[in-house]
C-alpha positions as CSV (number, residue, x, y, z in Angstrom):
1,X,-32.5,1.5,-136.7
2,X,-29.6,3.7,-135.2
3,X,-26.2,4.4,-134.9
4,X,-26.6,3.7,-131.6
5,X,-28.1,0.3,-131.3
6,X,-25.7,-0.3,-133.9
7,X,-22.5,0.8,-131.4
8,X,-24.3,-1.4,-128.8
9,X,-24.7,-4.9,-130.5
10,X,-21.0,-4.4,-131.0
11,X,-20.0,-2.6,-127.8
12,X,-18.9,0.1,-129.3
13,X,-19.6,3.1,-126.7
14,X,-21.3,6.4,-127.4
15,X,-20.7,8.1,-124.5
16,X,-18.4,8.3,-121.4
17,X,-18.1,10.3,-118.3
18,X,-15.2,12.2,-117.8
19,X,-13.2,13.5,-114.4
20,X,-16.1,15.7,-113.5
21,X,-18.4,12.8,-114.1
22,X,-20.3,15.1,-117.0
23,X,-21.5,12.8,-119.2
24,X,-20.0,13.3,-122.7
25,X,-21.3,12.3,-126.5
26,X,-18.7,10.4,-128.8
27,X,-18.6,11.7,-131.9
28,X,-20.4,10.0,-134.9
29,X,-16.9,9.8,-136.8
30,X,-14.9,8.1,-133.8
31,X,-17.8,5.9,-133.6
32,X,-18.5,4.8,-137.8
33,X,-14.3,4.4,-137.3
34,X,-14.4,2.1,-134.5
35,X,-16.9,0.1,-136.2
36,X,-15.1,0.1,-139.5
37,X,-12.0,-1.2,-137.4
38,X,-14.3,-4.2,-136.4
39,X,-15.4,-4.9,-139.8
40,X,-18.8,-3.3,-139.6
41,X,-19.4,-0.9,-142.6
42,X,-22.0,2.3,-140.6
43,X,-21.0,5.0,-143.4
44,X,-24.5,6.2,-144.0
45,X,-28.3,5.7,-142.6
46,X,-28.3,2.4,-145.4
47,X,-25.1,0.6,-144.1
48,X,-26.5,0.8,-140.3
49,X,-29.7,-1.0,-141.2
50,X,-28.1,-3.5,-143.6
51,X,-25.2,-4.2,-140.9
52,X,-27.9,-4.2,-138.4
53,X,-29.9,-7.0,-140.0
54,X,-26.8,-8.6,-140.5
55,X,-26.2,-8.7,-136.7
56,X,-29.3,-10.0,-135.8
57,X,-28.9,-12.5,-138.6
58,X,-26.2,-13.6,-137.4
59,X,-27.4,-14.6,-133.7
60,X,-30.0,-17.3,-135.8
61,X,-26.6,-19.0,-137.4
62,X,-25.0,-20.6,-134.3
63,X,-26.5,-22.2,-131.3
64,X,-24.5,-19.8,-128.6
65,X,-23.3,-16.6,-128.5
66,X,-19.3,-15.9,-129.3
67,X,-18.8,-15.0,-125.0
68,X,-20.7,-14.7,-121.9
69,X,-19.8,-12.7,-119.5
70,X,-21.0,-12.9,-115.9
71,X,-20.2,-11.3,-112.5
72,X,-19.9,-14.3,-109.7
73,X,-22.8,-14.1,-107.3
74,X,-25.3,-12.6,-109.6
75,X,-27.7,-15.0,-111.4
76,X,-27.0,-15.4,-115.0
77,X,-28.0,-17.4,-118.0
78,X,-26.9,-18.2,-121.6
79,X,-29.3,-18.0,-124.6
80,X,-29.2,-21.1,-127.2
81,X,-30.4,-21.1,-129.9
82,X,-31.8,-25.0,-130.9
83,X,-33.3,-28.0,-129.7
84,X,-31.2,-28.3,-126.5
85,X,-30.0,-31.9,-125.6
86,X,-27.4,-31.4,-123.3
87,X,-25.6,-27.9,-121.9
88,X,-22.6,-27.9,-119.3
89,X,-20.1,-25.5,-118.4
90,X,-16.5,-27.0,-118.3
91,X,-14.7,-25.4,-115.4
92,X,-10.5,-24.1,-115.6
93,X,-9.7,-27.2,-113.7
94,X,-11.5,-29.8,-115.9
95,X,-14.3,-30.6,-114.3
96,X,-17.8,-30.3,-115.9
97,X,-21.4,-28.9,-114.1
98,X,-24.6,-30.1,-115.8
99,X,-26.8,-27.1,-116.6
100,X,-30.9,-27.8,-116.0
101,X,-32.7,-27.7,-119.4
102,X,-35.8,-25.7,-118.1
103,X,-34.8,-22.6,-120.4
104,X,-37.2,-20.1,-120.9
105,X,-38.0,-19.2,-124.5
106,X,-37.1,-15.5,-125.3
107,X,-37.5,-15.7,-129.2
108,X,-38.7,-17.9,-132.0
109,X,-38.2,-17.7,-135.7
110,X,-39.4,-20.4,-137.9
111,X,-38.8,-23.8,-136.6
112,X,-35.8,-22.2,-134.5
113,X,-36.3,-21.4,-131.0
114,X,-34.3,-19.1,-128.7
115,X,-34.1,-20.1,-124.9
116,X,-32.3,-18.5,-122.1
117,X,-30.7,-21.3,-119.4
118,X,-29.9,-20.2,-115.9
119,X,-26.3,-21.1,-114.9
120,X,-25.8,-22.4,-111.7
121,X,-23.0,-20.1,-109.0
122,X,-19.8,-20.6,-110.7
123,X,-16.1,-19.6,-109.8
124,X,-13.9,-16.9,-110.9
125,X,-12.2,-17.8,-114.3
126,X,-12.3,-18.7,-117.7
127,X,-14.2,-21.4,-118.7
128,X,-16.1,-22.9,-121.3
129,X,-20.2,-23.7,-122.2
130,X,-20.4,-26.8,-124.0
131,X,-23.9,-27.4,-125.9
132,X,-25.3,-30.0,-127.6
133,X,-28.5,-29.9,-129.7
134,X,-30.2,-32.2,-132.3
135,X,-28.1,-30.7,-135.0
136,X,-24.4,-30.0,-133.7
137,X,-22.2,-29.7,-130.6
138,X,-21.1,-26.1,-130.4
139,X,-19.0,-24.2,-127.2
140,X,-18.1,-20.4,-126.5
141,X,-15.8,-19.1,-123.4
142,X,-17.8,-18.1,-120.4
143,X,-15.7,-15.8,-117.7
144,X,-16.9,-14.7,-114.4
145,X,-15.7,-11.8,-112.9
146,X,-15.6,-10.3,-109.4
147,X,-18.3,-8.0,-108.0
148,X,-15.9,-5.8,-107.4
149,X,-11.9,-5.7,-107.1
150,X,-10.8,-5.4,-103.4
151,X,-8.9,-2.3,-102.3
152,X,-6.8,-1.7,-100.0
153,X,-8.2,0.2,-96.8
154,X,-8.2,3.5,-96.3
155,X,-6.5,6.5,-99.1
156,X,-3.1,6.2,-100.1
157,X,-1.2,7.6,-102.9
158,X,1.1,6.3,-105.2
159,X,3.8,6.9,-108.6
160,X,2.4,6.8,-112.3
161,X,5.4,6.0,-114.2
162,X,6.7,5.2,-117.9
163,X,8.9,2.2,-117.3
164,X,11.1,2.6,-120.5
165,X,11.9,5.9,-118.9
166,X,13.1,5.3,-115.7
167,X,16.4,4.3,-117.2
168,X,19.5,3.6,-114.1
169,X,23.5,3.2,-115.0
170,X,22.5,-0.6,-115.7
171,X,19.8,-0.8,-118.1
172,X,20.2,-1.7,-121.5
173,X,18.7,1.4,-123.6
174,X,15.0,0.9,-121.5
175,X,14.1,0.6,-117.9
176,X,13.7,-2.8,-117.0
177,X,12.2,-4.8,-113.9
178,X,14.9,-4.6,-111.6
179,X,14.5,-0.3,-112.3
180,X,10.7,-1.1,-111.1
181,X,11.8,-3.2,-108.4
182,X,13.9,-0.3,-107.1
183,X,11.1,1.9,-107.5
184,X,8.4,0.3,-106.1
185,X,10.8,-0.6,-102.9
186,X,11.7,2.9,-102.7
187,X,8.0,4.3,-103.2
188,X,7.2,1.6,-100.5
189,X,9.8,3.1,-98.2
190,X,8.1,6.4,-98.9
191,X,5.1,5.5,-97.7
192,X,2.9,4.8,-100.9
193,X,0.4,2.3,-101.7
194,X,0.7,1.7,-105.8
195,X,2.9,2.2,-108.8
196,X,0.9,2.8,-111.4
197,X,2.7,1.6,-114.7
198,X,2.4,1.7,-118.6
199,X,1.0,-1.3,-120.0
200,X,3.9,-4.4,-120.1
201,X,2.8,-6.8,-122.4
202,X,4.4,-8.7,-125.5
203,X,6.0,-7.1,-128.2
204,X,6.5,-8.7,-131.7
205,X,9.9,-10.1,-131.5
206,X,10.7,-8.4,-135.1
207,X,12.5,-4.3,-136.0
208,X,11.2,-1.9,-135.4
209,X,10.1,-1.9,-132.1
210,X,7.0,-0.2,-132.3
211,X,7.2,2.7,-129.3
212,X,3.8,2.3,-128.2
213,X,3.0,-0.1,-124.9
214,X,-0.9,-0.2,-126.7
215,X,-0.5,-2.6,-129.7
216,X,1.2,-5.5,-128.1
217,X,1.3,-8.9,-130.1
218,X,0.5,-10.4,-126.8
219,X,-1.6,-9.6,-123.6
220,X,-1.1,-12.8,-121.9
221,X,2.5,-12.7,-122.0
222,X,5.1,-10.1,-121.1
223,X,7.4,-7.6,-122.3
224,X,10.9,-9.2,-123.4
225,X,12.3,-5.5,-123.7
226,X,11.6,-4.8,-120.0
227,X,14.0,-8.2,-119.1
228,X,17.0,-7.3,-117.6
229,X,19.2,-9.9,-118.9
230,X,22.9,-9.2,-116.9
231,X,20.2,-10.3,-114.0
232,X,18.8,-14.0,-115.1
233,X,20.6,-16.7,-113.9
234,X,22.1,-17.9,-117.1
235,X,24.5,-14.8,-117.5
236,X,27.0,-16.2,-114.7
237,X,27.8,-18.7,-117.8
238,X,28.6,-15.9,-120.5
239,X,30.2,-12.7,-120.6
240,X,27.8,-9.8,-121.6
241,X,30.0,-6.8,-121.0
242,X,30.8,-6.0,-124.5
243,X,26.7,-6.1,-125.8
244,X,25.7,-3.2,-123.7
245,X,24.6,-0.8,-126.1
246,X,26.3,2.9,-125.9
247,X,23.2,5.0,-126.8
248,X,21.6,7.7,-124.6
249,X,17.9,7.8,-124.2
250,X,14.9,5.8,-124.9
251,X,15.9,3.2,-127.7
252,X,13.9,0.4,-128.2
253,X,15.7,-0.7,-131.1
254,X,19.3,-0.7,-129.9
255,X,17.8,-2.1,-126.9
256,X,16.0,-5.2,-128.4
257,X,19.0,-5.9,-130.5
258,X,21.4,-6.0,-127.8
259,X,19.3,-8.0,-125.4
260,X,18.2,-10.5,-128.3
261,X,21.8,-11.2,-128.8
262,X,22.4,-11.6,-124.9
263,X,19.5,-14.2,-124.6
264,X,20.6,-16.6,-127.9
265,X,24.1,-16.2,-125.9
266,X,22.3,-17.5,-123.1
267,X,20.0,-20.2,-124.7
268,X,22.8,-23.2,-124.6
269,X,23.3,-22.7,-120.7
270,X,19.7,-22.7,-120.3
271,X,18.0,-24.6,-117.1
272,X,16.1,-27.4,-119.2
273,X,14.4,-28.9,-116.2
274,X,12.7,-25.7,-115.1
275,X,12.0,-24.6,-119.1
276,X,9.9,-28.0,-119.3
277,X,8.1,-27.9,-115.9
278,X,7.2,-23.7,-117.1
279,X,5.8,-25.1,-120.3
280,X,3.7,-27.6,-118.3
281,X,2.3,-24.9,-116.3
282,X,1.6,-22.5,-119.3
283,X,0.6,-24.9,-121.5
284,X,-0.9,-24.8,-125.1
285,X,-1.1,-20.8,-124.9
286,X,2.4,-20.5,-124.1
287,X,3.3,-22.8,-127.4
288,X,1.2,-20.9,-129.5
289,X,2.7,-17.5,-128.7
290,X,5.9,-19.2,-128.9
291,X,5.2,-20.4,-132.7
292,X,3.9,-16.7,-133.6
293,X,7.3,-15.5,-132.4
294,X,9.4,-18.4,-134.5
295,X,6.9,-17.5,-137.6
296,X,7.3,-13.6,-137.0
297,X,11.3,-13.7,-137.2
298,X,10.8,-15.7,-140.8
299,X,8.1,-14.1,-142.3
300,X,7.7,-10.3,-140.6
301,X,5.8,-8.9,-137.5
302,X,2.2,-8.5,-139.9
303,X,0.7,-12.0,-139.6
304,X,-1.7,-10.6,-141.7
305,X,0.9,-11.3,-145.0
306,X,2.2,-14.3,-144.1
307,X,1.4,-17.2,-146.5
308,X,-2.5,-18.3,-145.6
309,X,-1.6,-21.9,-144.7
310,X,0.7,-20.1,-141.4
311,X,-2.0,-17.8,-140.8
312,X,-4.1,-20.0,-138.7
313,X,-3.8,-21.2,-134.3
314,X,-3.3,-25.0,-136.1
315,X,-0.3,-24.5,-138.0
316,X,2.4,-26.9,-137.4
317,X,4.9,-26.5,-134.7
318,X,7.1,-29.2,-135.5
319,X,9.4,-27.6,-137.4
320,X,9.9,-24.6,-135.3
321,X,10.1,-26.5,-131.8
322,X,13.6,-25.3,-131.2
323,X,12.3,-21.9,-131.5
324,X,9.8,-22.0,-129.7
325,X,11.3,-23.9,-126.9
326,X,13.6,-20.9,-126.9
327,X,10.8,-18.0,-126.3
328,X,8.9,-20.3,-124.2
329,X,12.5,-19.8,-122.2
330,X,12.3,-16.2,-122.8
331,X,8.8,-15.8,-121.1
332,X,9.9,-18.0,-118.1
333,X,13.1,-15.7,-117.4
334,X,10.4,-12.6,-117.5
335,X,7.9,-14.5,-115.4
336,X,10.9,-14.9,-112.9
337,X,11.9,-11.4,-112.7
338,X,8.5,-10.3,-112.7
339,X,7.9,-11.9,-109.5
């Protein structure tokens, strides 16, 4: 029992290539951290086995495994663990494929059996297994990716660039999508083929704005900070001039404070007819991160302290509906300058 397999039942790499394409050890500290981040305790030769057992424990406990992953075109399966009954995958748009129950056993331990099912050619997306066996109904998210990602023909070359940086005379203390609009046009005129640019997911709504693009509360949704709000179509109601904030630089925090105070300007002009057919489209995951952001303004940006019964996807919404009707808002007016 090893480090190693230890690293891989977690995916938790011990190697990687780098730009010469030498391969190259990771380090048995970086690795023993990264478990402990995960929860998995690989401080000595002891710990590994005992978290190791507890790994393979664990795969008896529940009939399917927490993901499956699978490239389209390539046949794949999903192992159960259980008397089988019924087993269908539940597709992004609803509809449901019945998988054959001719699995192949793979392992056995006691009365408990282990088969592997072969799923039938399935489409890109995110979509769900659905099991049933004599004892419970259990499901797990199943996404299938590409092959590979299409490229663009031939070599081109391109701009790697720190949005927050690439400040003009009318951004608000960060560069903001209209900046990368004007770059990527003018990298376009140039003759490039990408912009390459820093991660723009969600922040917490909540000081301080933490300056790194790598710990986002959020990778479905986008970057508020980046919005530029004198350009949504809500400010032709309200006068903005005076919130523009005088510092020089990079500041995040001057910047989220002035553009917070632009948007709740903003909110009672907003377009109520487009902010409910949004939220149709986005759905439950769009209310959800709008709740977080309502419960992050009360209680603080570590969801970690808030109060157990808020610490949980099923928390009520109804009493922060106004709030979270207004960052559903938010997102939309990114979504719209984004595109």
């Amino acid at each position: 029992m090893t480090l190693e397999q230890l690293a891989a039942a977690h995916g938790v790499a011990t190697s990687y290539d780098d730009w010469s394409g030498r391969r190259v050890p990771v380090s048995v500290t970086a690795i023993t951290s990264a478990l402990a981040a995960l929860g998995v305790d690989a401080s000595d030769d002891a710990a590994v086995a005992t978290a190791l057992d507890t790994h393979r424990e664990a795969r008896w406990m529940e009939p399917l495994p927490p993901v499956v992953v699978v490239r389209q075109g390539h046949p794949a399966g999903v192992d159960v663990v259980g008397d089988v009954v019924a087993l269908e995958v539940v597709l992004e748009d609803g509809s449901q494929l019945e998988v054959e129950l001719e699995g192949r056993e793979i392992d056995r331990r006691d009365r408990l059996v282990r088969k592997e099912f072969l799923l039938p050619d399935l489409p890109l997306g995110y979509h769900r297994i659905v099991v049933r066996t004599a004892e419970e109904t259990a499901s797990c998210p199943l996404i299938v990716v590409p092959e590979r990602l299409r490229m663009a023909d031939g070599r081109h070359w391109g701009w790697q660039i720190q949005l927050y940086a690439m400040q003009s005379a009318q951004s608000w203390g960060v560069g903001d999508y209209v900046d990368l609009r004007t770059i990527c046009e003018a990298a376009a005129a140039d003759g490039a083929g990408a912009v390459l640019v820093n991660p723009l997911h969600a922040e917490t709504p909540v000081l301080p704005m933490l300056a790194s693009p790598y710990s986002p509360s959020s990778r479905v949704f986008r970057s508020v900070l980046a919005l530029r709000v004198t350009a949504v179509p809500e400010a032709a109601h309200v006068d903005l001039s005076a919130l523009k904030p005088a510092s020089e630089g990079v500041d995040r925090n001057a910047a989220w404070k002035a553009k917070l105070a632009a948007l709740e300007l903003m909110w009672p002009h907003h377009r109520t007819g487009a902010l409910a057919e949004y939220r149709a489209i986005r759905g439950e995951a769009l209310d959800r991160f709008g709740l977080f952001c309502a419960l992050a303004e009360i209680h603080g940006g570590d969801w970690t302290l808030w109060p157990a019964d808020l610490q949980s996807p099923s928390t009520s919404a109804v009493a922060h509906e106004g709030r979270i009707r207004f960052w559903s808002w938010v997102q939309m007016l990114v979504d719209e300058q984004l595109a």
